[in-house]
N, C-alpha and C positions, 0 to 999 in steps of 0.2 A: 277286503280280500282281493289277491291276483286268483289269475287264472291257477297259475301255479300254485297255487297252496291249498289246492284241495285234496284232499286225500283218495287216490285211486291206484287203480292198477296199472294205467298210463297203457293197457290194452283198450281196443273199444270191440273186439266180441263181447258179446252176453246173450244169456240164455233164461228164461223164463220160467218158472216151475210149473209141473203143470195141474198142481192146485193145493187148496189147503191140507192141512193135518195131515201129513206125509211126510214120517220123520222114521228113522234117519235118510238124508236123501240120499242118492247118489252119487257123492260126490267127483265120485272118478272120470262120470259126465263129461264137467263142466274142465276135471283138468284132461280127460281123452281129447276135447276139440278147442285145447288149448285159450280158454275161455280167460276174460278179463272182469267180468262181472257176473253176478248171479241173482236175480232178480227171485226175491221171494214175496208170498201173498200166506201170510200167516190167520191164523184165526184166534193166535192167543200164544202161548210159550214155545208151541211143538219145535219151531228153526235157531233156538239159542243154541245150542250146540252146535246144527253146523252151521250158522255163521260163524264159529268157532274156528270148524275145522276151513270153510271157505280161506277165513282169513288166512290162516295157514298158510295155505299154497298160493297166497298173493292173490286171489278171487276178490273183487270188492261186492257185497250184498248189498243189494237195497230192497226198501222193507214198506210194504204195504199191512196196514194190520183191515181183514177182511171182515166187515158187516154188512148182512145182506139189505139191501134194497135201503141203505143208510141216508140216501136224500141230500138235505142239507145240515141233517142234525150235527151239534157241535164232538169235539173232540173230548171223550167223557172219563171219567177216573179209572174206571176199567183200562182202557185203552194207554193212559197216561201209567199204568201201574207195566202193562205187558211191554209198555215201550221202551219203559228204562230198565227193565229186563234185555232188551237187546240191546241199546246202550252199553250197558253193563258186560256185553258177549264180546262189543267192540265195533257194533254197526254206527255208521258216520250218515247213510245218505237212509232219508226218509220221506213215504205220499203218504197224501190222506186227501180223499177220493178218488172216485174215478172213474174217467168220463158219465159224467153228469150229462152231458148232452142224449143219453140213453134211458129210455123208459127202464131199463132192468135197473138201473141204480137207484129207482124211489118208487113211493109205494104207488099201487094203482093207482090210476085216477087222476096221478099229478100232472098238472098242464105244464110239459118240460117245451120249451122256449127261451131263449136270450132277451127275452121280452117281458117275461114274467118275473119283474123287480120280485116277487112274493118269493122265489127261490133263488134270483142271484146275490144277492143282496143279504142273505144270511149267511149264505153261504161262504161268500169273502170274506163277511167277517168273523165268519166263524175258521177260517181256513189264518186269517191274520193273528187269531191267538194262539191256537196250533204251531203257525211257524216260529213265534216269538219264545214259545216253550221247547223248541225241536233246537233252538238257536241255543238256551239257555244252557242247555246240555251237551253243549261244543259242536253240533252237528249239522246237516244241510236239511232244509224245507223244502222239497218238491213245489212247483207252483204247480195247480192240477190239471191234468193229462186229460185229454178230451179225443172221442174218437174223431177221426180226421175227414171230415164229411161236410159235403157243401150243401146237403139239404135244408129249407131255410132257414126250418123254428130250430133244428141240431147244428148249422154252420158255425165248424169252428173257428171260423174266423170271425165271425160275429159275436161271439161268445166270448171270444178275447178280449175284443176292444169295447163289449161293453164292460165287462171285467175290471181292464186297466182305466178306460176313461174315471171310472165311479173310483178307483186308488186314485187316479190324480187329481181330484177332485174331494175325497175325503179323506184321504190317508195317504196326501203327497210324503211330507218326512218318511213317518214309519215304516213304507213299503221300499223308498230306495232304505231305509234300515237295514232291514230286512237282507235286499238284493245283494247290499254290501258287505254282510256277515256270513254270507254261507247258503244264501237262497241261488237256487236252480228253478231248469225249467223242465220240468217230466211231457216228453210227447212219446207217442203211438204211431209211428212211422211204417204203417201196413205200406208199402211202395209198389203193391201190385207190376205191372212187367213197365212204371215209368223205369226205365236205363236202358241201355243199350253198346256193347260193342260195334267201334267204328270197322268197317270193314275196309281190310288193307287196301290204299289206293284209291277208295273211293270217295274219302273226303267226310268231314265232320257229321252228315247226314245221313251217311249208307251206311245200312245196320246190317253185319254178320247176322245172319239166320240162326236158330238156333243150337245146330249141330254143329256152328263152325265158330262158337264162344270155347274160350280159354281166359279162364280165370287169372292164368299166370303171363299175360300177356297187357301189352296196353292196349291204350284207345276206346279205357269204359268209361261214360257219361251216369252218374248219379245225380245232378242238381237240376234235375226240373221243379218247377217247370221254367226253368230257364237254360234247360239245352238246345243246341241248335235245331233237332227236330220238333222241338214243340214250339218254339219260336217262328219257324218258316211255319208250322198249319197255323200260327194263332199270336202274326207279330202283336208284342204289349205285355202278353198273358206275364201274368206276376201272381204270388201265392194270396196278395187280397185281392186280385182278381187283375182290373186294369181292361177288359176287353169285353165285350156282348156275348162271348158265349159262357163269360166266367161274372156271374151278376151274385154270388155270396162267396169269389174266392174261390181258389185250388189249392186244399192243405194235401192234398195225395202225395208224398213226395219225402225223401230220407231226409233233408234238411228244412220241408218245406215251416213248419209250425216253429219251430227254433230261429227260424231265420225272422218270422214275422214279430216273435215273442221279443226278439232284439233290436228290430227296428222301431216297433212299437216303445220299448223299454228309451230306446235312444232318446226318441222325438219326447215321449211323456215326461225321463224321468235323469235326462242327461247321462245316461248308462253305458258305458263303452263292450262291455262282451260280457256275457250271460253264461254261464256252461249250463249244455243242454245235451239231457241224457233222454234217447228213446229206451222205454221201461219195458214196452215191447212192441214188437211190429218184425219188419223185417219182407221178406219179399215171401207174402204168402198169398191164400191157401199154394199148396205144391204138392203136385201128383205122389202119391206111395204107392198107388194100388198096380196089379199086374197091366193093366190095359192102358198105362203111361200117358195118362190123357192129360190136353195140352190146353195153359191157360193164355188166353189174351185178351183183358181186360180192355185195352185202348186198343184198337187197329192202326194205332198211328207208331205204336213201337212194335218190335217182334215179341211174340208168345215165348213160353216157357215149358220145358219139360221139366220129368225129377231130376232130370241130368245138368240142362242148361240151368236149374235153380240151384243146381250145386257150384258151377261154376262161378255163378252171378256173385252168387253169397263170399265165397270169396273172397271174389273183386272186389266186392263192396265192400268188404272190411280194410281191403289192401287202398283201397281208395281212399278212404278216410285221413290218414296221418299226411299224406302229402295234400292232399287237391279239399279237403273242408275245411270251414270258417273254422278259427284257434277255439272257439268255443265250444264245439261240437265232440262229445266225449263217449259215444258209441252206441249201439242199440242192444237188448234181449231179445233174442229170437223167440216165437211165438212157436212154441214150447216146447218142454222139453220129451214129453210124450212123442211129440209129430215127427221129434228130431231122432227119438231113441228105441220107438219101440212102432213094430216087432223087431226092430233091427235097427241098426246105424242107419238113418239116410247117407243119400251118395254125399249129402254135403259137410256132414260132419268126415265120412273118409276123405273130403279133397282138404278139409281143415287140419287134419292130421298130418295130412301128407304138407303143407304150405304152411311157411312159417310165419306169424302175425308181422306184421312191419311196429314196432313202437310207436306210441303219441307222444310227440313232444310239446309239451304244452307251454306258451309264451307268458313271460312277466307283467302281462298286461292287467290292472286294478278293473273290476266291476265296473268301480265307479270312481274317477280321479277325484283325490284332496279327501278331505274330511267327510265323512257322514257322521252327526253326532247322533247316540240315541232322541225320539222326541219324548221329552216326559209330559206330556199334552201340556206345556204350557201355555200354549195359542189355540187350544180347543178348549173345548166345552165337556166339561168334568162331570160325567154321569154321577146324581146325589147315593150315597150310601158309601158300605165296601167298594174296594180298588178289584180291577178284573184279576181272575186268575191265573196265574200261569205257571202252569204245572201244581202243585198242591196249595190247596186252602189253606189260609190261616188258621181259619175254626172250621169246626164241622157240629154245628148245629142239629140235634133232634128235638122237634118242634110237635107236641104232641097237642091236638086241636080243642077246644075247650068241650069237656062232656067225659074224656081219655082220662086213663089214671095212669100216672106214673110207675107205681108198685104192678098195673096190669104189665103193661109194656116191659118192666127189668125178668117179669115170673113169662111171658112170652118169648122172648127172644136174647135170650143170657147170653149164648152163645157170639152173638152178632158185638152186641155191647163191649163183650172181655175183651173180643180182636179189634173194633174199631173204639172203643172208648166218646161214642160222641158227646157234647154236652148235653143233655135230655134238660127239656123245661117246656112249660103250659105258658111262658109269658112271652107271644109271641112282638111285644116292643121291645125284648133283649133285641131284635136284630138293629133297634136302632140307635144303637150306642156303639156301633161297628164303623169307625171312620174310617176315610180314605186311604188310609196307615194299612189297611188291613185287608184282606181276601176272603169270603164266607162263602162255604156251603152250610145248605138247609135243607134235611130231610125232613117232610112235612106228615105224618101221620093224618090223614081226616078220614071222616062219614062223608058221603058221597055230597051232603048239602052242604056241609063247609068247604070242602074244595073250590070253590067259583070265587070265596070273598077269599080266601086267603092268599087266591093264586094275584088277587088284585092287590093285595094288603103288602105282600113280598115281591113276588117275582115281577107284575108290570112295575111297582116302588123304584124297585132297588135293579136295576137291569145288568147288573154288574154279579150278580148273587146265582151260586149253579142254586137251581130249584129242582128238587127232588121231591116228589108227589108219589105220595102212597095209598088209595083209597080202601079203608077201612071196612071191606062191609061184617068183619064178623073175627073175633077175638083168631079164629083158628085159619084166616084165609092170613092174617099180619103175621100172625107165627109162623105159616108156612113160605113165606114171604123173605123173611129176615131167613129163616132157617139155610135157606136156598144161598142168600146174600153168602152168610157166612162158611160154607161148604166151598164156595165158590170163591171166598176170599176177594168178594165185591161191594165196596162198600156203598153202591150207587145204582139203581136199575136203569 
């Protein structure tokens, strides 16, 4: 693919939602502050319609489907069932996770680190089947969003390039595949007060104060940390670092993680430009309340008030189509709550009042010449069923030996009618399932079969979704399946 053929609104505003199961939204929102994108976090159906009506008014959606504390766990039939649900509404761009570098995103206890192979390393590849099914359905894969933080074990810049290295290394073809078909890159561009207006006369360095910012004027600096103010306190400083006081990197910054994700991409994967969409960020937290209190994160640029964040916002958006890399295709603001209620903030009135500049986005390919798909020719061919991607071939119910057939149909009818799985006690059907083919396998057992079957199939066959159901009593399975099928889920 070019740059140009992806499907957008060719504005770079966007707005955030500001959380799940919140339907119908409002959409007048996103066209009051003349919005280019609309960033939704679904929890299941509730945003098909208005991505609907988004598309309508030329608004592009994109689509997080929301489970809590989800980890690294894979992309599961549920999710694949709600997906092409929105598919189907006319949604194009699509994440799945998010920022992982955060304890809220897995369960207790998890030791989150860029170090801990035990979570990144499923995670990609769990995140590589996900995109290949996001792809198969004409649409774009999100690479995953990380919050933008140079703390060691959460540095997202460390998290990246252990990321990419382990794809250049294990999944060179697939992933420029991937990059070349419709993969993006999702970052979280909180920008805190890096930018700054030059103040007239004084030269690339002197920053307007913040009463004496105007949005509709030039002379605003967004590319740290390679503007000239951060350069003269800290000559070198670059977003993987580059300097003694930046020892895991500065992703802080509107283009900083997009810029890294394509230089990276360059050196790893021979990649010429990435489009990269911040899903949300935006220059936050910003004063609402009556006593207009003032933020300055870095003392090396000027602070912000609710007013000069209005301003800012802006500029930043106006700044985007002339002065950022052709790749770079807008942010969400962090949210739409903060933006809308109790009231308008000042920056949605000065968005109202200012008209967006257009993105022109250039003819430039991902990645020059050919990418063919890899049909792992030159790898090493996992024994059993072929991986899935997007629905199973079969859908196996696998009831453990001890289980009656007749118990399981007078249990749970209802599940059976709507999903029709194959039901059998011979758990060697699974190995007449060649490489031709994709299997799932819901497993029925007592709490003592579980251990050898989970050996006998799921470590077997690592290609095979494994669906484990423990048994302890005819009426906890019934209520089990009952729930599935209510819920029109054929997978827990």
């Amino acid at each position: 693919m070019r740059l140009d053929e992806y499907q957008w609104s060719r504005n770079p505003r966007g707005l955030h939602v500001k959380r799940v199961l919140i339907t119908p939204l409002e959409v007048n929102r996103w066209s009051e502050m003349a919005a280019g994108w609309a960033k939704l976090v679904a929890a299941e159906y509730e945003y098909t319609d208005d991505a609907r009506e988004l598309i309508s008014r030329g608004i592009t959606p994109v689509l997080r489907l929301y489970r809590d504390r989800w980890g690294a766990k894979p992309f599961d039939m549920q999710m694949r069932e709600e997906t092409l649900a929105y598919v189907e509404a006319g949604v194009k761009w699509f994440e799945f996770y998010n920022e992982p570098n955060l304890p809220i995103e897995w369960p207790p206890g998890t030791h989150i680190s860029w170090q801990n192979s035990g979570i990144m390393v499923p995670m990609i590849e769990n995140w590589l089947n996900w995109a290949e099914f996001i792809i198969s359905q004409g649409c774009y894969p999100g690479f995953i969003a990380l919050a933008e933080t140079d703390a060691f074990d959460a540095a997202a810049v460390r998290w990246y390039d252990t990321w990419l290295n382990y794809l250049a290394e294990n999944h060179y073809d697939r992933f420029r595949w991937i990059l070349a078909n419709g993969g993006y890159c999702a970052t979280h561009p909180y920008i805190l007060n890096h930018f700054y207006q030059e103040r007239p006369g004084g030269g690339e360095t002197s920053a307007r104060p913040p009463g004496e910012q105007n949005g509709n004027e030039g002379g605003w600096h967004f590319e740290y940390p390679y503007d000239p103010i951060c350069q003269r306190s800290d000559p070198g400083r670059t977003v993987t670092g580059g300097t003694a006081l930046t020892p895991n990197g500065d992703p802080v910054g509107l283009l900083a993680m997009g810029r890294l994700f394509n230089e990276r991409c360059a050196r790893l994967f021979n990649t010429q430009a990435i489009p990269v969409l911040g899903t949300e960020g935006g220059i936050y937290p910003f004063p609402r309340d009556a006593s207009n209190p003032f933020y300055q994160q870095d003392n090396r640029y000027p602070g912000y008030t609710h007013e000069s964040q209005a301003e800012a916002t802006v500029a930043m958006f106006n700044w985007i189509p002339p002065n950022a890399p052709p790749w770079f295709f807008g942010v969400c603001l962090w949210k739409e709550d903060d933006y809308f209620e109790p009231g308008p903030a000042k920056a949605v009135t000065r968005m109202r009042e200012t008209p967006q500049i257009p993105r022109t986005v250039p003819a430039i390919p991902v990645i020059d010449g050919d990418v063919p798909y890899p049909f792992d020719g030159d790898q090493t061919v996992a024994p059993g069923p072929a991986p899935i991607h997007g629905t199973a071939d079969f859908h196996m119910l696998i009831l453990a030996p001890g289980l009656d057939t007749g118990w399981f149909l007078d249990s749970t009818q209802a599940y059976w009618e709507q999903f029709r799985p194959i039901i059998t006690t011979a758990v060697d059907l699974v190995d007449f399932i060649t490489s031709d083919y994709s299997l799932a396998v819901t497993i029925i057992s007592p709490p003592e079969s579980a251990d050898s079957l989970q050996e006998r199939i799921a470590d077997q066959y690592p290609n095979v979704w494994f669906d484990l159901v423990i048994a302890t009593s005819q009426q906890s399975v019934a209520e089990i399946f009952r729930k599935r099928a209510e819920r029109g889920q054929r997978f827990g």
